[in-house]
C-alpha positions, -999 to +999 in steps of 0.1 A: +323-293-327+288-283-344+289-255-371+284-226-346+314-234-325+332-238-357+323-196-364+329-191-328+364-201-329+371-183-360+354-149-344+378-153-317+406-160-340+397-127-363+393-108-333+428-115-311+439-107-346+420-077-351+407-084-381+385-063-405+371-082-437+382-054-466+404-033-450+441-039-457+457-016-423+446-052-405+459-087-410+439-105-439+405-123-431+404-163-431+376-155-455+406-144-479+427-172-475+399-196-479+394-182-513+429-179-528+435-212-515+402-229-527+407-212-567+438-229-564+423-260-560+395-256-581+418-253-610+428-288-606+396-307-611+364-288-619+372-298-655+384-334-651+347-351-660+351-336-694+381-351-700+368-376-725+348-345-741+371-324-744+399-355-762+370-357-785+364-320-792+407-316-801+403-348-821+430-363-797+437-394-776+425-394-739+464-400-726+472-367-750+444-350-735+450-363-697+487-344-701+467-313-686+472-330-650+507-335-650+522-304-672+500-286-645+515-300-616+551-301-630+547-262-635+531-255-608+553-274-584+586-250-604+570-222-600+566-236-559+605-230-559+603-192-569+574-183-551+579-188-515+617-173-515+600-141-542+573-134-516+599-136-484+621-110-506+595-088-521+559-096-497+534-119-502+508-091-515+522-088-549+528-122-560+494-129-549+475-105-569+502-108-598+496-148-599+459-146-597+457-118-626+479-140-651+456-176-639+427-154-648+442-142-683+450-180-684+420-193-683+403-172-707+426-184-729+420-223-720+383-217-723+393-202-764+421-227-772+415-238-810+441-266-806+451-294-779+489-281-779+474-243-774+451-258-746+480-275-728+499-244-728+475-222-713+469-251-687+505-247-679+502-211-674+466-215-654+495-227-627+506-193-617+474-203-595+496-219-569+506-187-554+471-191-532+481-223-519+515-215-507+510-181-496+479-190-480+499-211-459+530-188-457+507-162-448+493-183-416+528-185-402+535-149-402+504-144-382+499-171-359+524-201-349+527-232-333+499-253-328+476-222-335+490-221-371+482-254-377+443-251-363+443-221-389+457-238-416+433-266-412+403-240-410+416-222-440+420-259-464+386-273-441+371-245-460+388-250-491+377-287-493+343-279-499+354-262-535+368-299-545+340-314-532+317-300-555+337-288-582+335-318-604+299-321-598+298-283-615+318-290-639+302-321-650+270-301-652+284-271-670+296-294-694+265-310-702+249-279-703+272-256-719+300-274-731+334-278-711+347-245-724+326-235-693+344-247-668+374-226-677+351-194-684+340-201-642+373-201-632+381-168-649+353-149-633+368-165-600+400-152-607+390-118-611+366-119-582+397-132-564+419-105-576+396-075-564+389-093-531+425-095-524+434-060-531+416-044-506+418-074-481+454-086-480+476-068-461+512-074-462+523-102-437+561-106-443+579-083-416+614-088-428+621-081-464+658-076-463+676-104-474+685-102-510+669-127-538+696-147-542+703-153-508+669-165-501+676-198-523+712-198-505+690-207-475+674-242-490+702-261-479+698-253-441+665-268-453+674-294-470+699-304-448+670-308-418+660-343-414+625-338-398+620-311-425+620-337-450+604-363-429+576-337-423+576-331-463+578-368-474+544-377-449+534-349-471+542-357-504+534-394-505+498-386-489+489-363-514+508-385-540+478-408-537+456-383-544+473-371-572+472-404-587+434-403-578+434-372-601+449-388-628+435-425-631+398-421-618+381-399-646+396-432-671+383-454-646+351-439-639+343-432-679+359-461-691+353-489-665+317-478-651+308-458-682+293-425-665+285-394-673+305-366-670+278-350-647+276-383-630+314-388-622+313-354-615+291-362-585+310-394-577+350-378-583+341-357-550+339-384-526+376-380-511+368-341-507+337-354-483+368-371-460+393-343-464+368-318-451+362-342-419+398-345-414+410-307-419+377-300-390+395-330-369+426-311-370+413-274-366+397-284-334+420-312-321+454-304-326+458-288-296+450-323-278+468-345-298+494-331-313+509-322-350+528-358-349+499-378-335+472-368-359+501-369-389+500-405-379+466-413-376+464-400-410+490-422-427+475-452-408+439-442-425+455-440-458+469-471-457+442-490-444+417-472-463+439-485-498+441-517-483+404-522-481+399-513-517+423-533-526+415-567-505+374-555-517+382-554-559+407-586-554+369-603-538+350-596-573+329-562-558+338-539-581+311-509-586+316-471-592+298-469-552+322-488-540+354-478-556+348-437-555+329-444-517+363-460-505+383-428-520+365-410-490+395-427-466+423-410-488+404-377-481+399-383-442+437-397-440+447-365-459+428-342-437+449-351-410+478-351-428+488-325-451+477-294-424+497-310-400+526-325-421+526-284-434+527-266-401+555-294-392+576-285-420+571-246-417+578-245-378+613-267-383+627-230-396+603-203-391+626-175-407+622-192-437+583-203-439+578-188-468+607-210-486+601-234-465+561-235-479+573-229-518+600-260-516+575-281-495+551-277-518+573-282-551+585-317-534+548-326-529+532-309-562+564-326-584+557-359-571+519-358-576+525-347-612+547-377-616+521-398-602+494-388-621+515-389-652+521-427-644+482-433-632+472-422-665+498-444-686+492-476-668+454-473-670+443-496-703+414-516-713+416-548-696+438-536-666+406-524-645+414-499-612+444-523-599+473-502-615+456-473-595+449-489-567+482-503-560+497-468-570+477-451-539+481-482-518+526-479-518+522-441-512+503-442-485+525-468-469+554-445-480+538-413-457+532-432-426+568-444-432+582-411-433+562-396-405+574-421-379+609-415-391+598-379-377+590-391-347+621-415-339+647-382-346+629-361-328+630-389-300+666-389-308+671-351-308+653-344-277+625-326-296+590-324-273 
């Protein structure tokens, strides 16, 4: 579908909504959702090129410095436990404007650290962030369901995909040109925007509010009891797990190994982005066709072959930044497919509890990744090359095509069309 049918659609969509961009008595606009969902993501990457900068400017090692991926993740994926069962009990609206208002205090604070253990933990706090990306999702559900949430979903991170994309390549310019506290200084003034946008866009989308706090976590074992739940939430986890590890080995790789620029790598640490974008507007206009499960699988076959190919490619002696960040484009396409899909799977299996079921999803998948990146980053030395990483990416993506056709076979055994 060309770009106009792409606006068509998402007229259509607004208007069987009834949507009104800036007026909060209608349902929020995709425009909304794009943008809490895409500063979310932002905040993971537009300051990875100045990773080796910013080790020098703290007079600090590179793996010291690199622990702003993972205590980011780990954070964020705790705070994925309280978020989705807080907004279910108290509305989605205010733990999206409070999150966003503390990220933006956050950053201000990165972008001023004096000190590397300061930096790391205003990082950690930057993660109140994640509120976008689960609520963004959570939010979906309450408006839409069924295949239709999972053509929005892929719209809303289709759109959010082009932040990533070209997020490093700002932030490798900003730092070149202003220094890498700039990076953090962006993100503020997109927090802020963010926060005013919101208030007079987001309407409140959870309709029942009754259940009390503590019950709503008394509700994760009927979801962790669910077999396809976690099936849906492993495909997940281990698809963005190679991504995650992507995060955390390919800035060493890419300095180190290739020795570029961090304007340069900026440009090149996109690549996966370019696939992720094809793969969320794969899903946003075919799901309907072929299915949640289908495309889940077609993703997790891309990954893996995609990892293969890099792999069986280095192993032949053709080794070049090109060719190693090019390939990274299949971990992007296979991902596209993926995660919308694996998500709208894992919030449909119980829809009274999307909002948990988005916040535990999401810690699964964002807990993981921080351990992978941790580990991407430690087994990363001179002499080692991009195997340890490749490898890494390579058993995780066989990992989520493992878990989705375990998916398929219960539901084959449950009945489940």
């Amino acid at each position: 579908m060309d770009k106009r049918s792409s606006q068509a659609y998402i007229i259509s969509m607004s208007s069987e909504l009834n949507v009104r961009f800036l007026d909060r008595t209608t349902p929020p606009h995709i425009f909304t959702l794009i943008l809490i969902a895409g500063v979310s993501a932002l905040a993971m990457n537009i300051f990875l090129p100045s990773l080796p900068h910013m080790a020098g400017y703290f007079d600090t090692e590179y793996r010291i410095m690199q622990l702003s991926v993972p205590i980011y993740f780990v954070v964020n994926a705790l705070l994925q436990l309280v978020v989705g069962p807080v907004s279910d009990r108290y509305g989605r609206r205010p733990i999206v404007l409070g999150g966003m208002v503390i990220f933006t205090l956050a950053s201000v604070g990165c972008a001023y650290a004096q000190t590397v253990e300061l930096f790391l933990f205003y990082r950690m706090i930057q993660a109140t962030v994640v509120v976008g990306i689960v609520l963004s999702r959570a939010i979906v559900r309450d408006m839409v369901g069924g295949p239709k949430s999972a053509s929005m979903i892929g719209y809303v991170t289709m759109g959010m995909a082009v932040v990533p994309m070209v997020g490093p390549a700002i932030g490798g310019m900003l730092d070149e040109l202003f220094g890498w506290q700039s990076n953090f200084l962006v993100l503020a003034g997109l927090g802020l925007i963010t926060v005013v946008i919101c208030f007079f866009d987001l309407k409140e989308t959870a309709t029942s509010q009754s259940t009390s706090f503590a019950d709503q976590f008394r509700q994760y074992p009927e979801l962790l009891t669910s077999r396809r739940f976690w099936g849906y939430c492993l495909s997940a986890a281990f698809g963005s797990g190679a991504f995650f590890a992507y995060l955390g080995g390919a800035p060493y790789v890419g300095s180190e190994l290739f020795h570029l620029s961090p304007a340069v790598l900026g440009y090149y640490f996109g690549a996966p982005a370019v696939g992720y974008f094809a793969g969320n507007f794969i899903t946003a206009r075919f799901v309907s066709r072929f299915g949640i499960n289908g495309l889940i699988v077609t993703g997790g076959a891309i990954l893996v072959a995609g990892m293969a190919l890099s792999l069986a490619v280095f192993y032949a002696g053709f080794s070049s930044a090109t060719i190693f960040f090019g390939l990274m484009t299949f971990i992007g396409l296979g991902n596209g497919l993926v995660m919308p899909n694996a998500n709208a799977g894992l919030l449909g299996v119980r829809p009274h509890l999307a909002g948990s079921a988005s916040g535990l999803g999401g810690a699964i998948m964002i807990g993981g990744g921080a351990a992978l990146s941790a580990l991407a980053g430690a087994v990363l030395k001179p002499g080692t090359g991009a195997f340890p990483l490749l490898w890494i990416m390579f058993i995780t993506a066989v990992m989520s095509l493992a878990s989705i056709l375990y998916v398929l076979r219960r539901e084959k055994a449950l009945g489940v069309s």
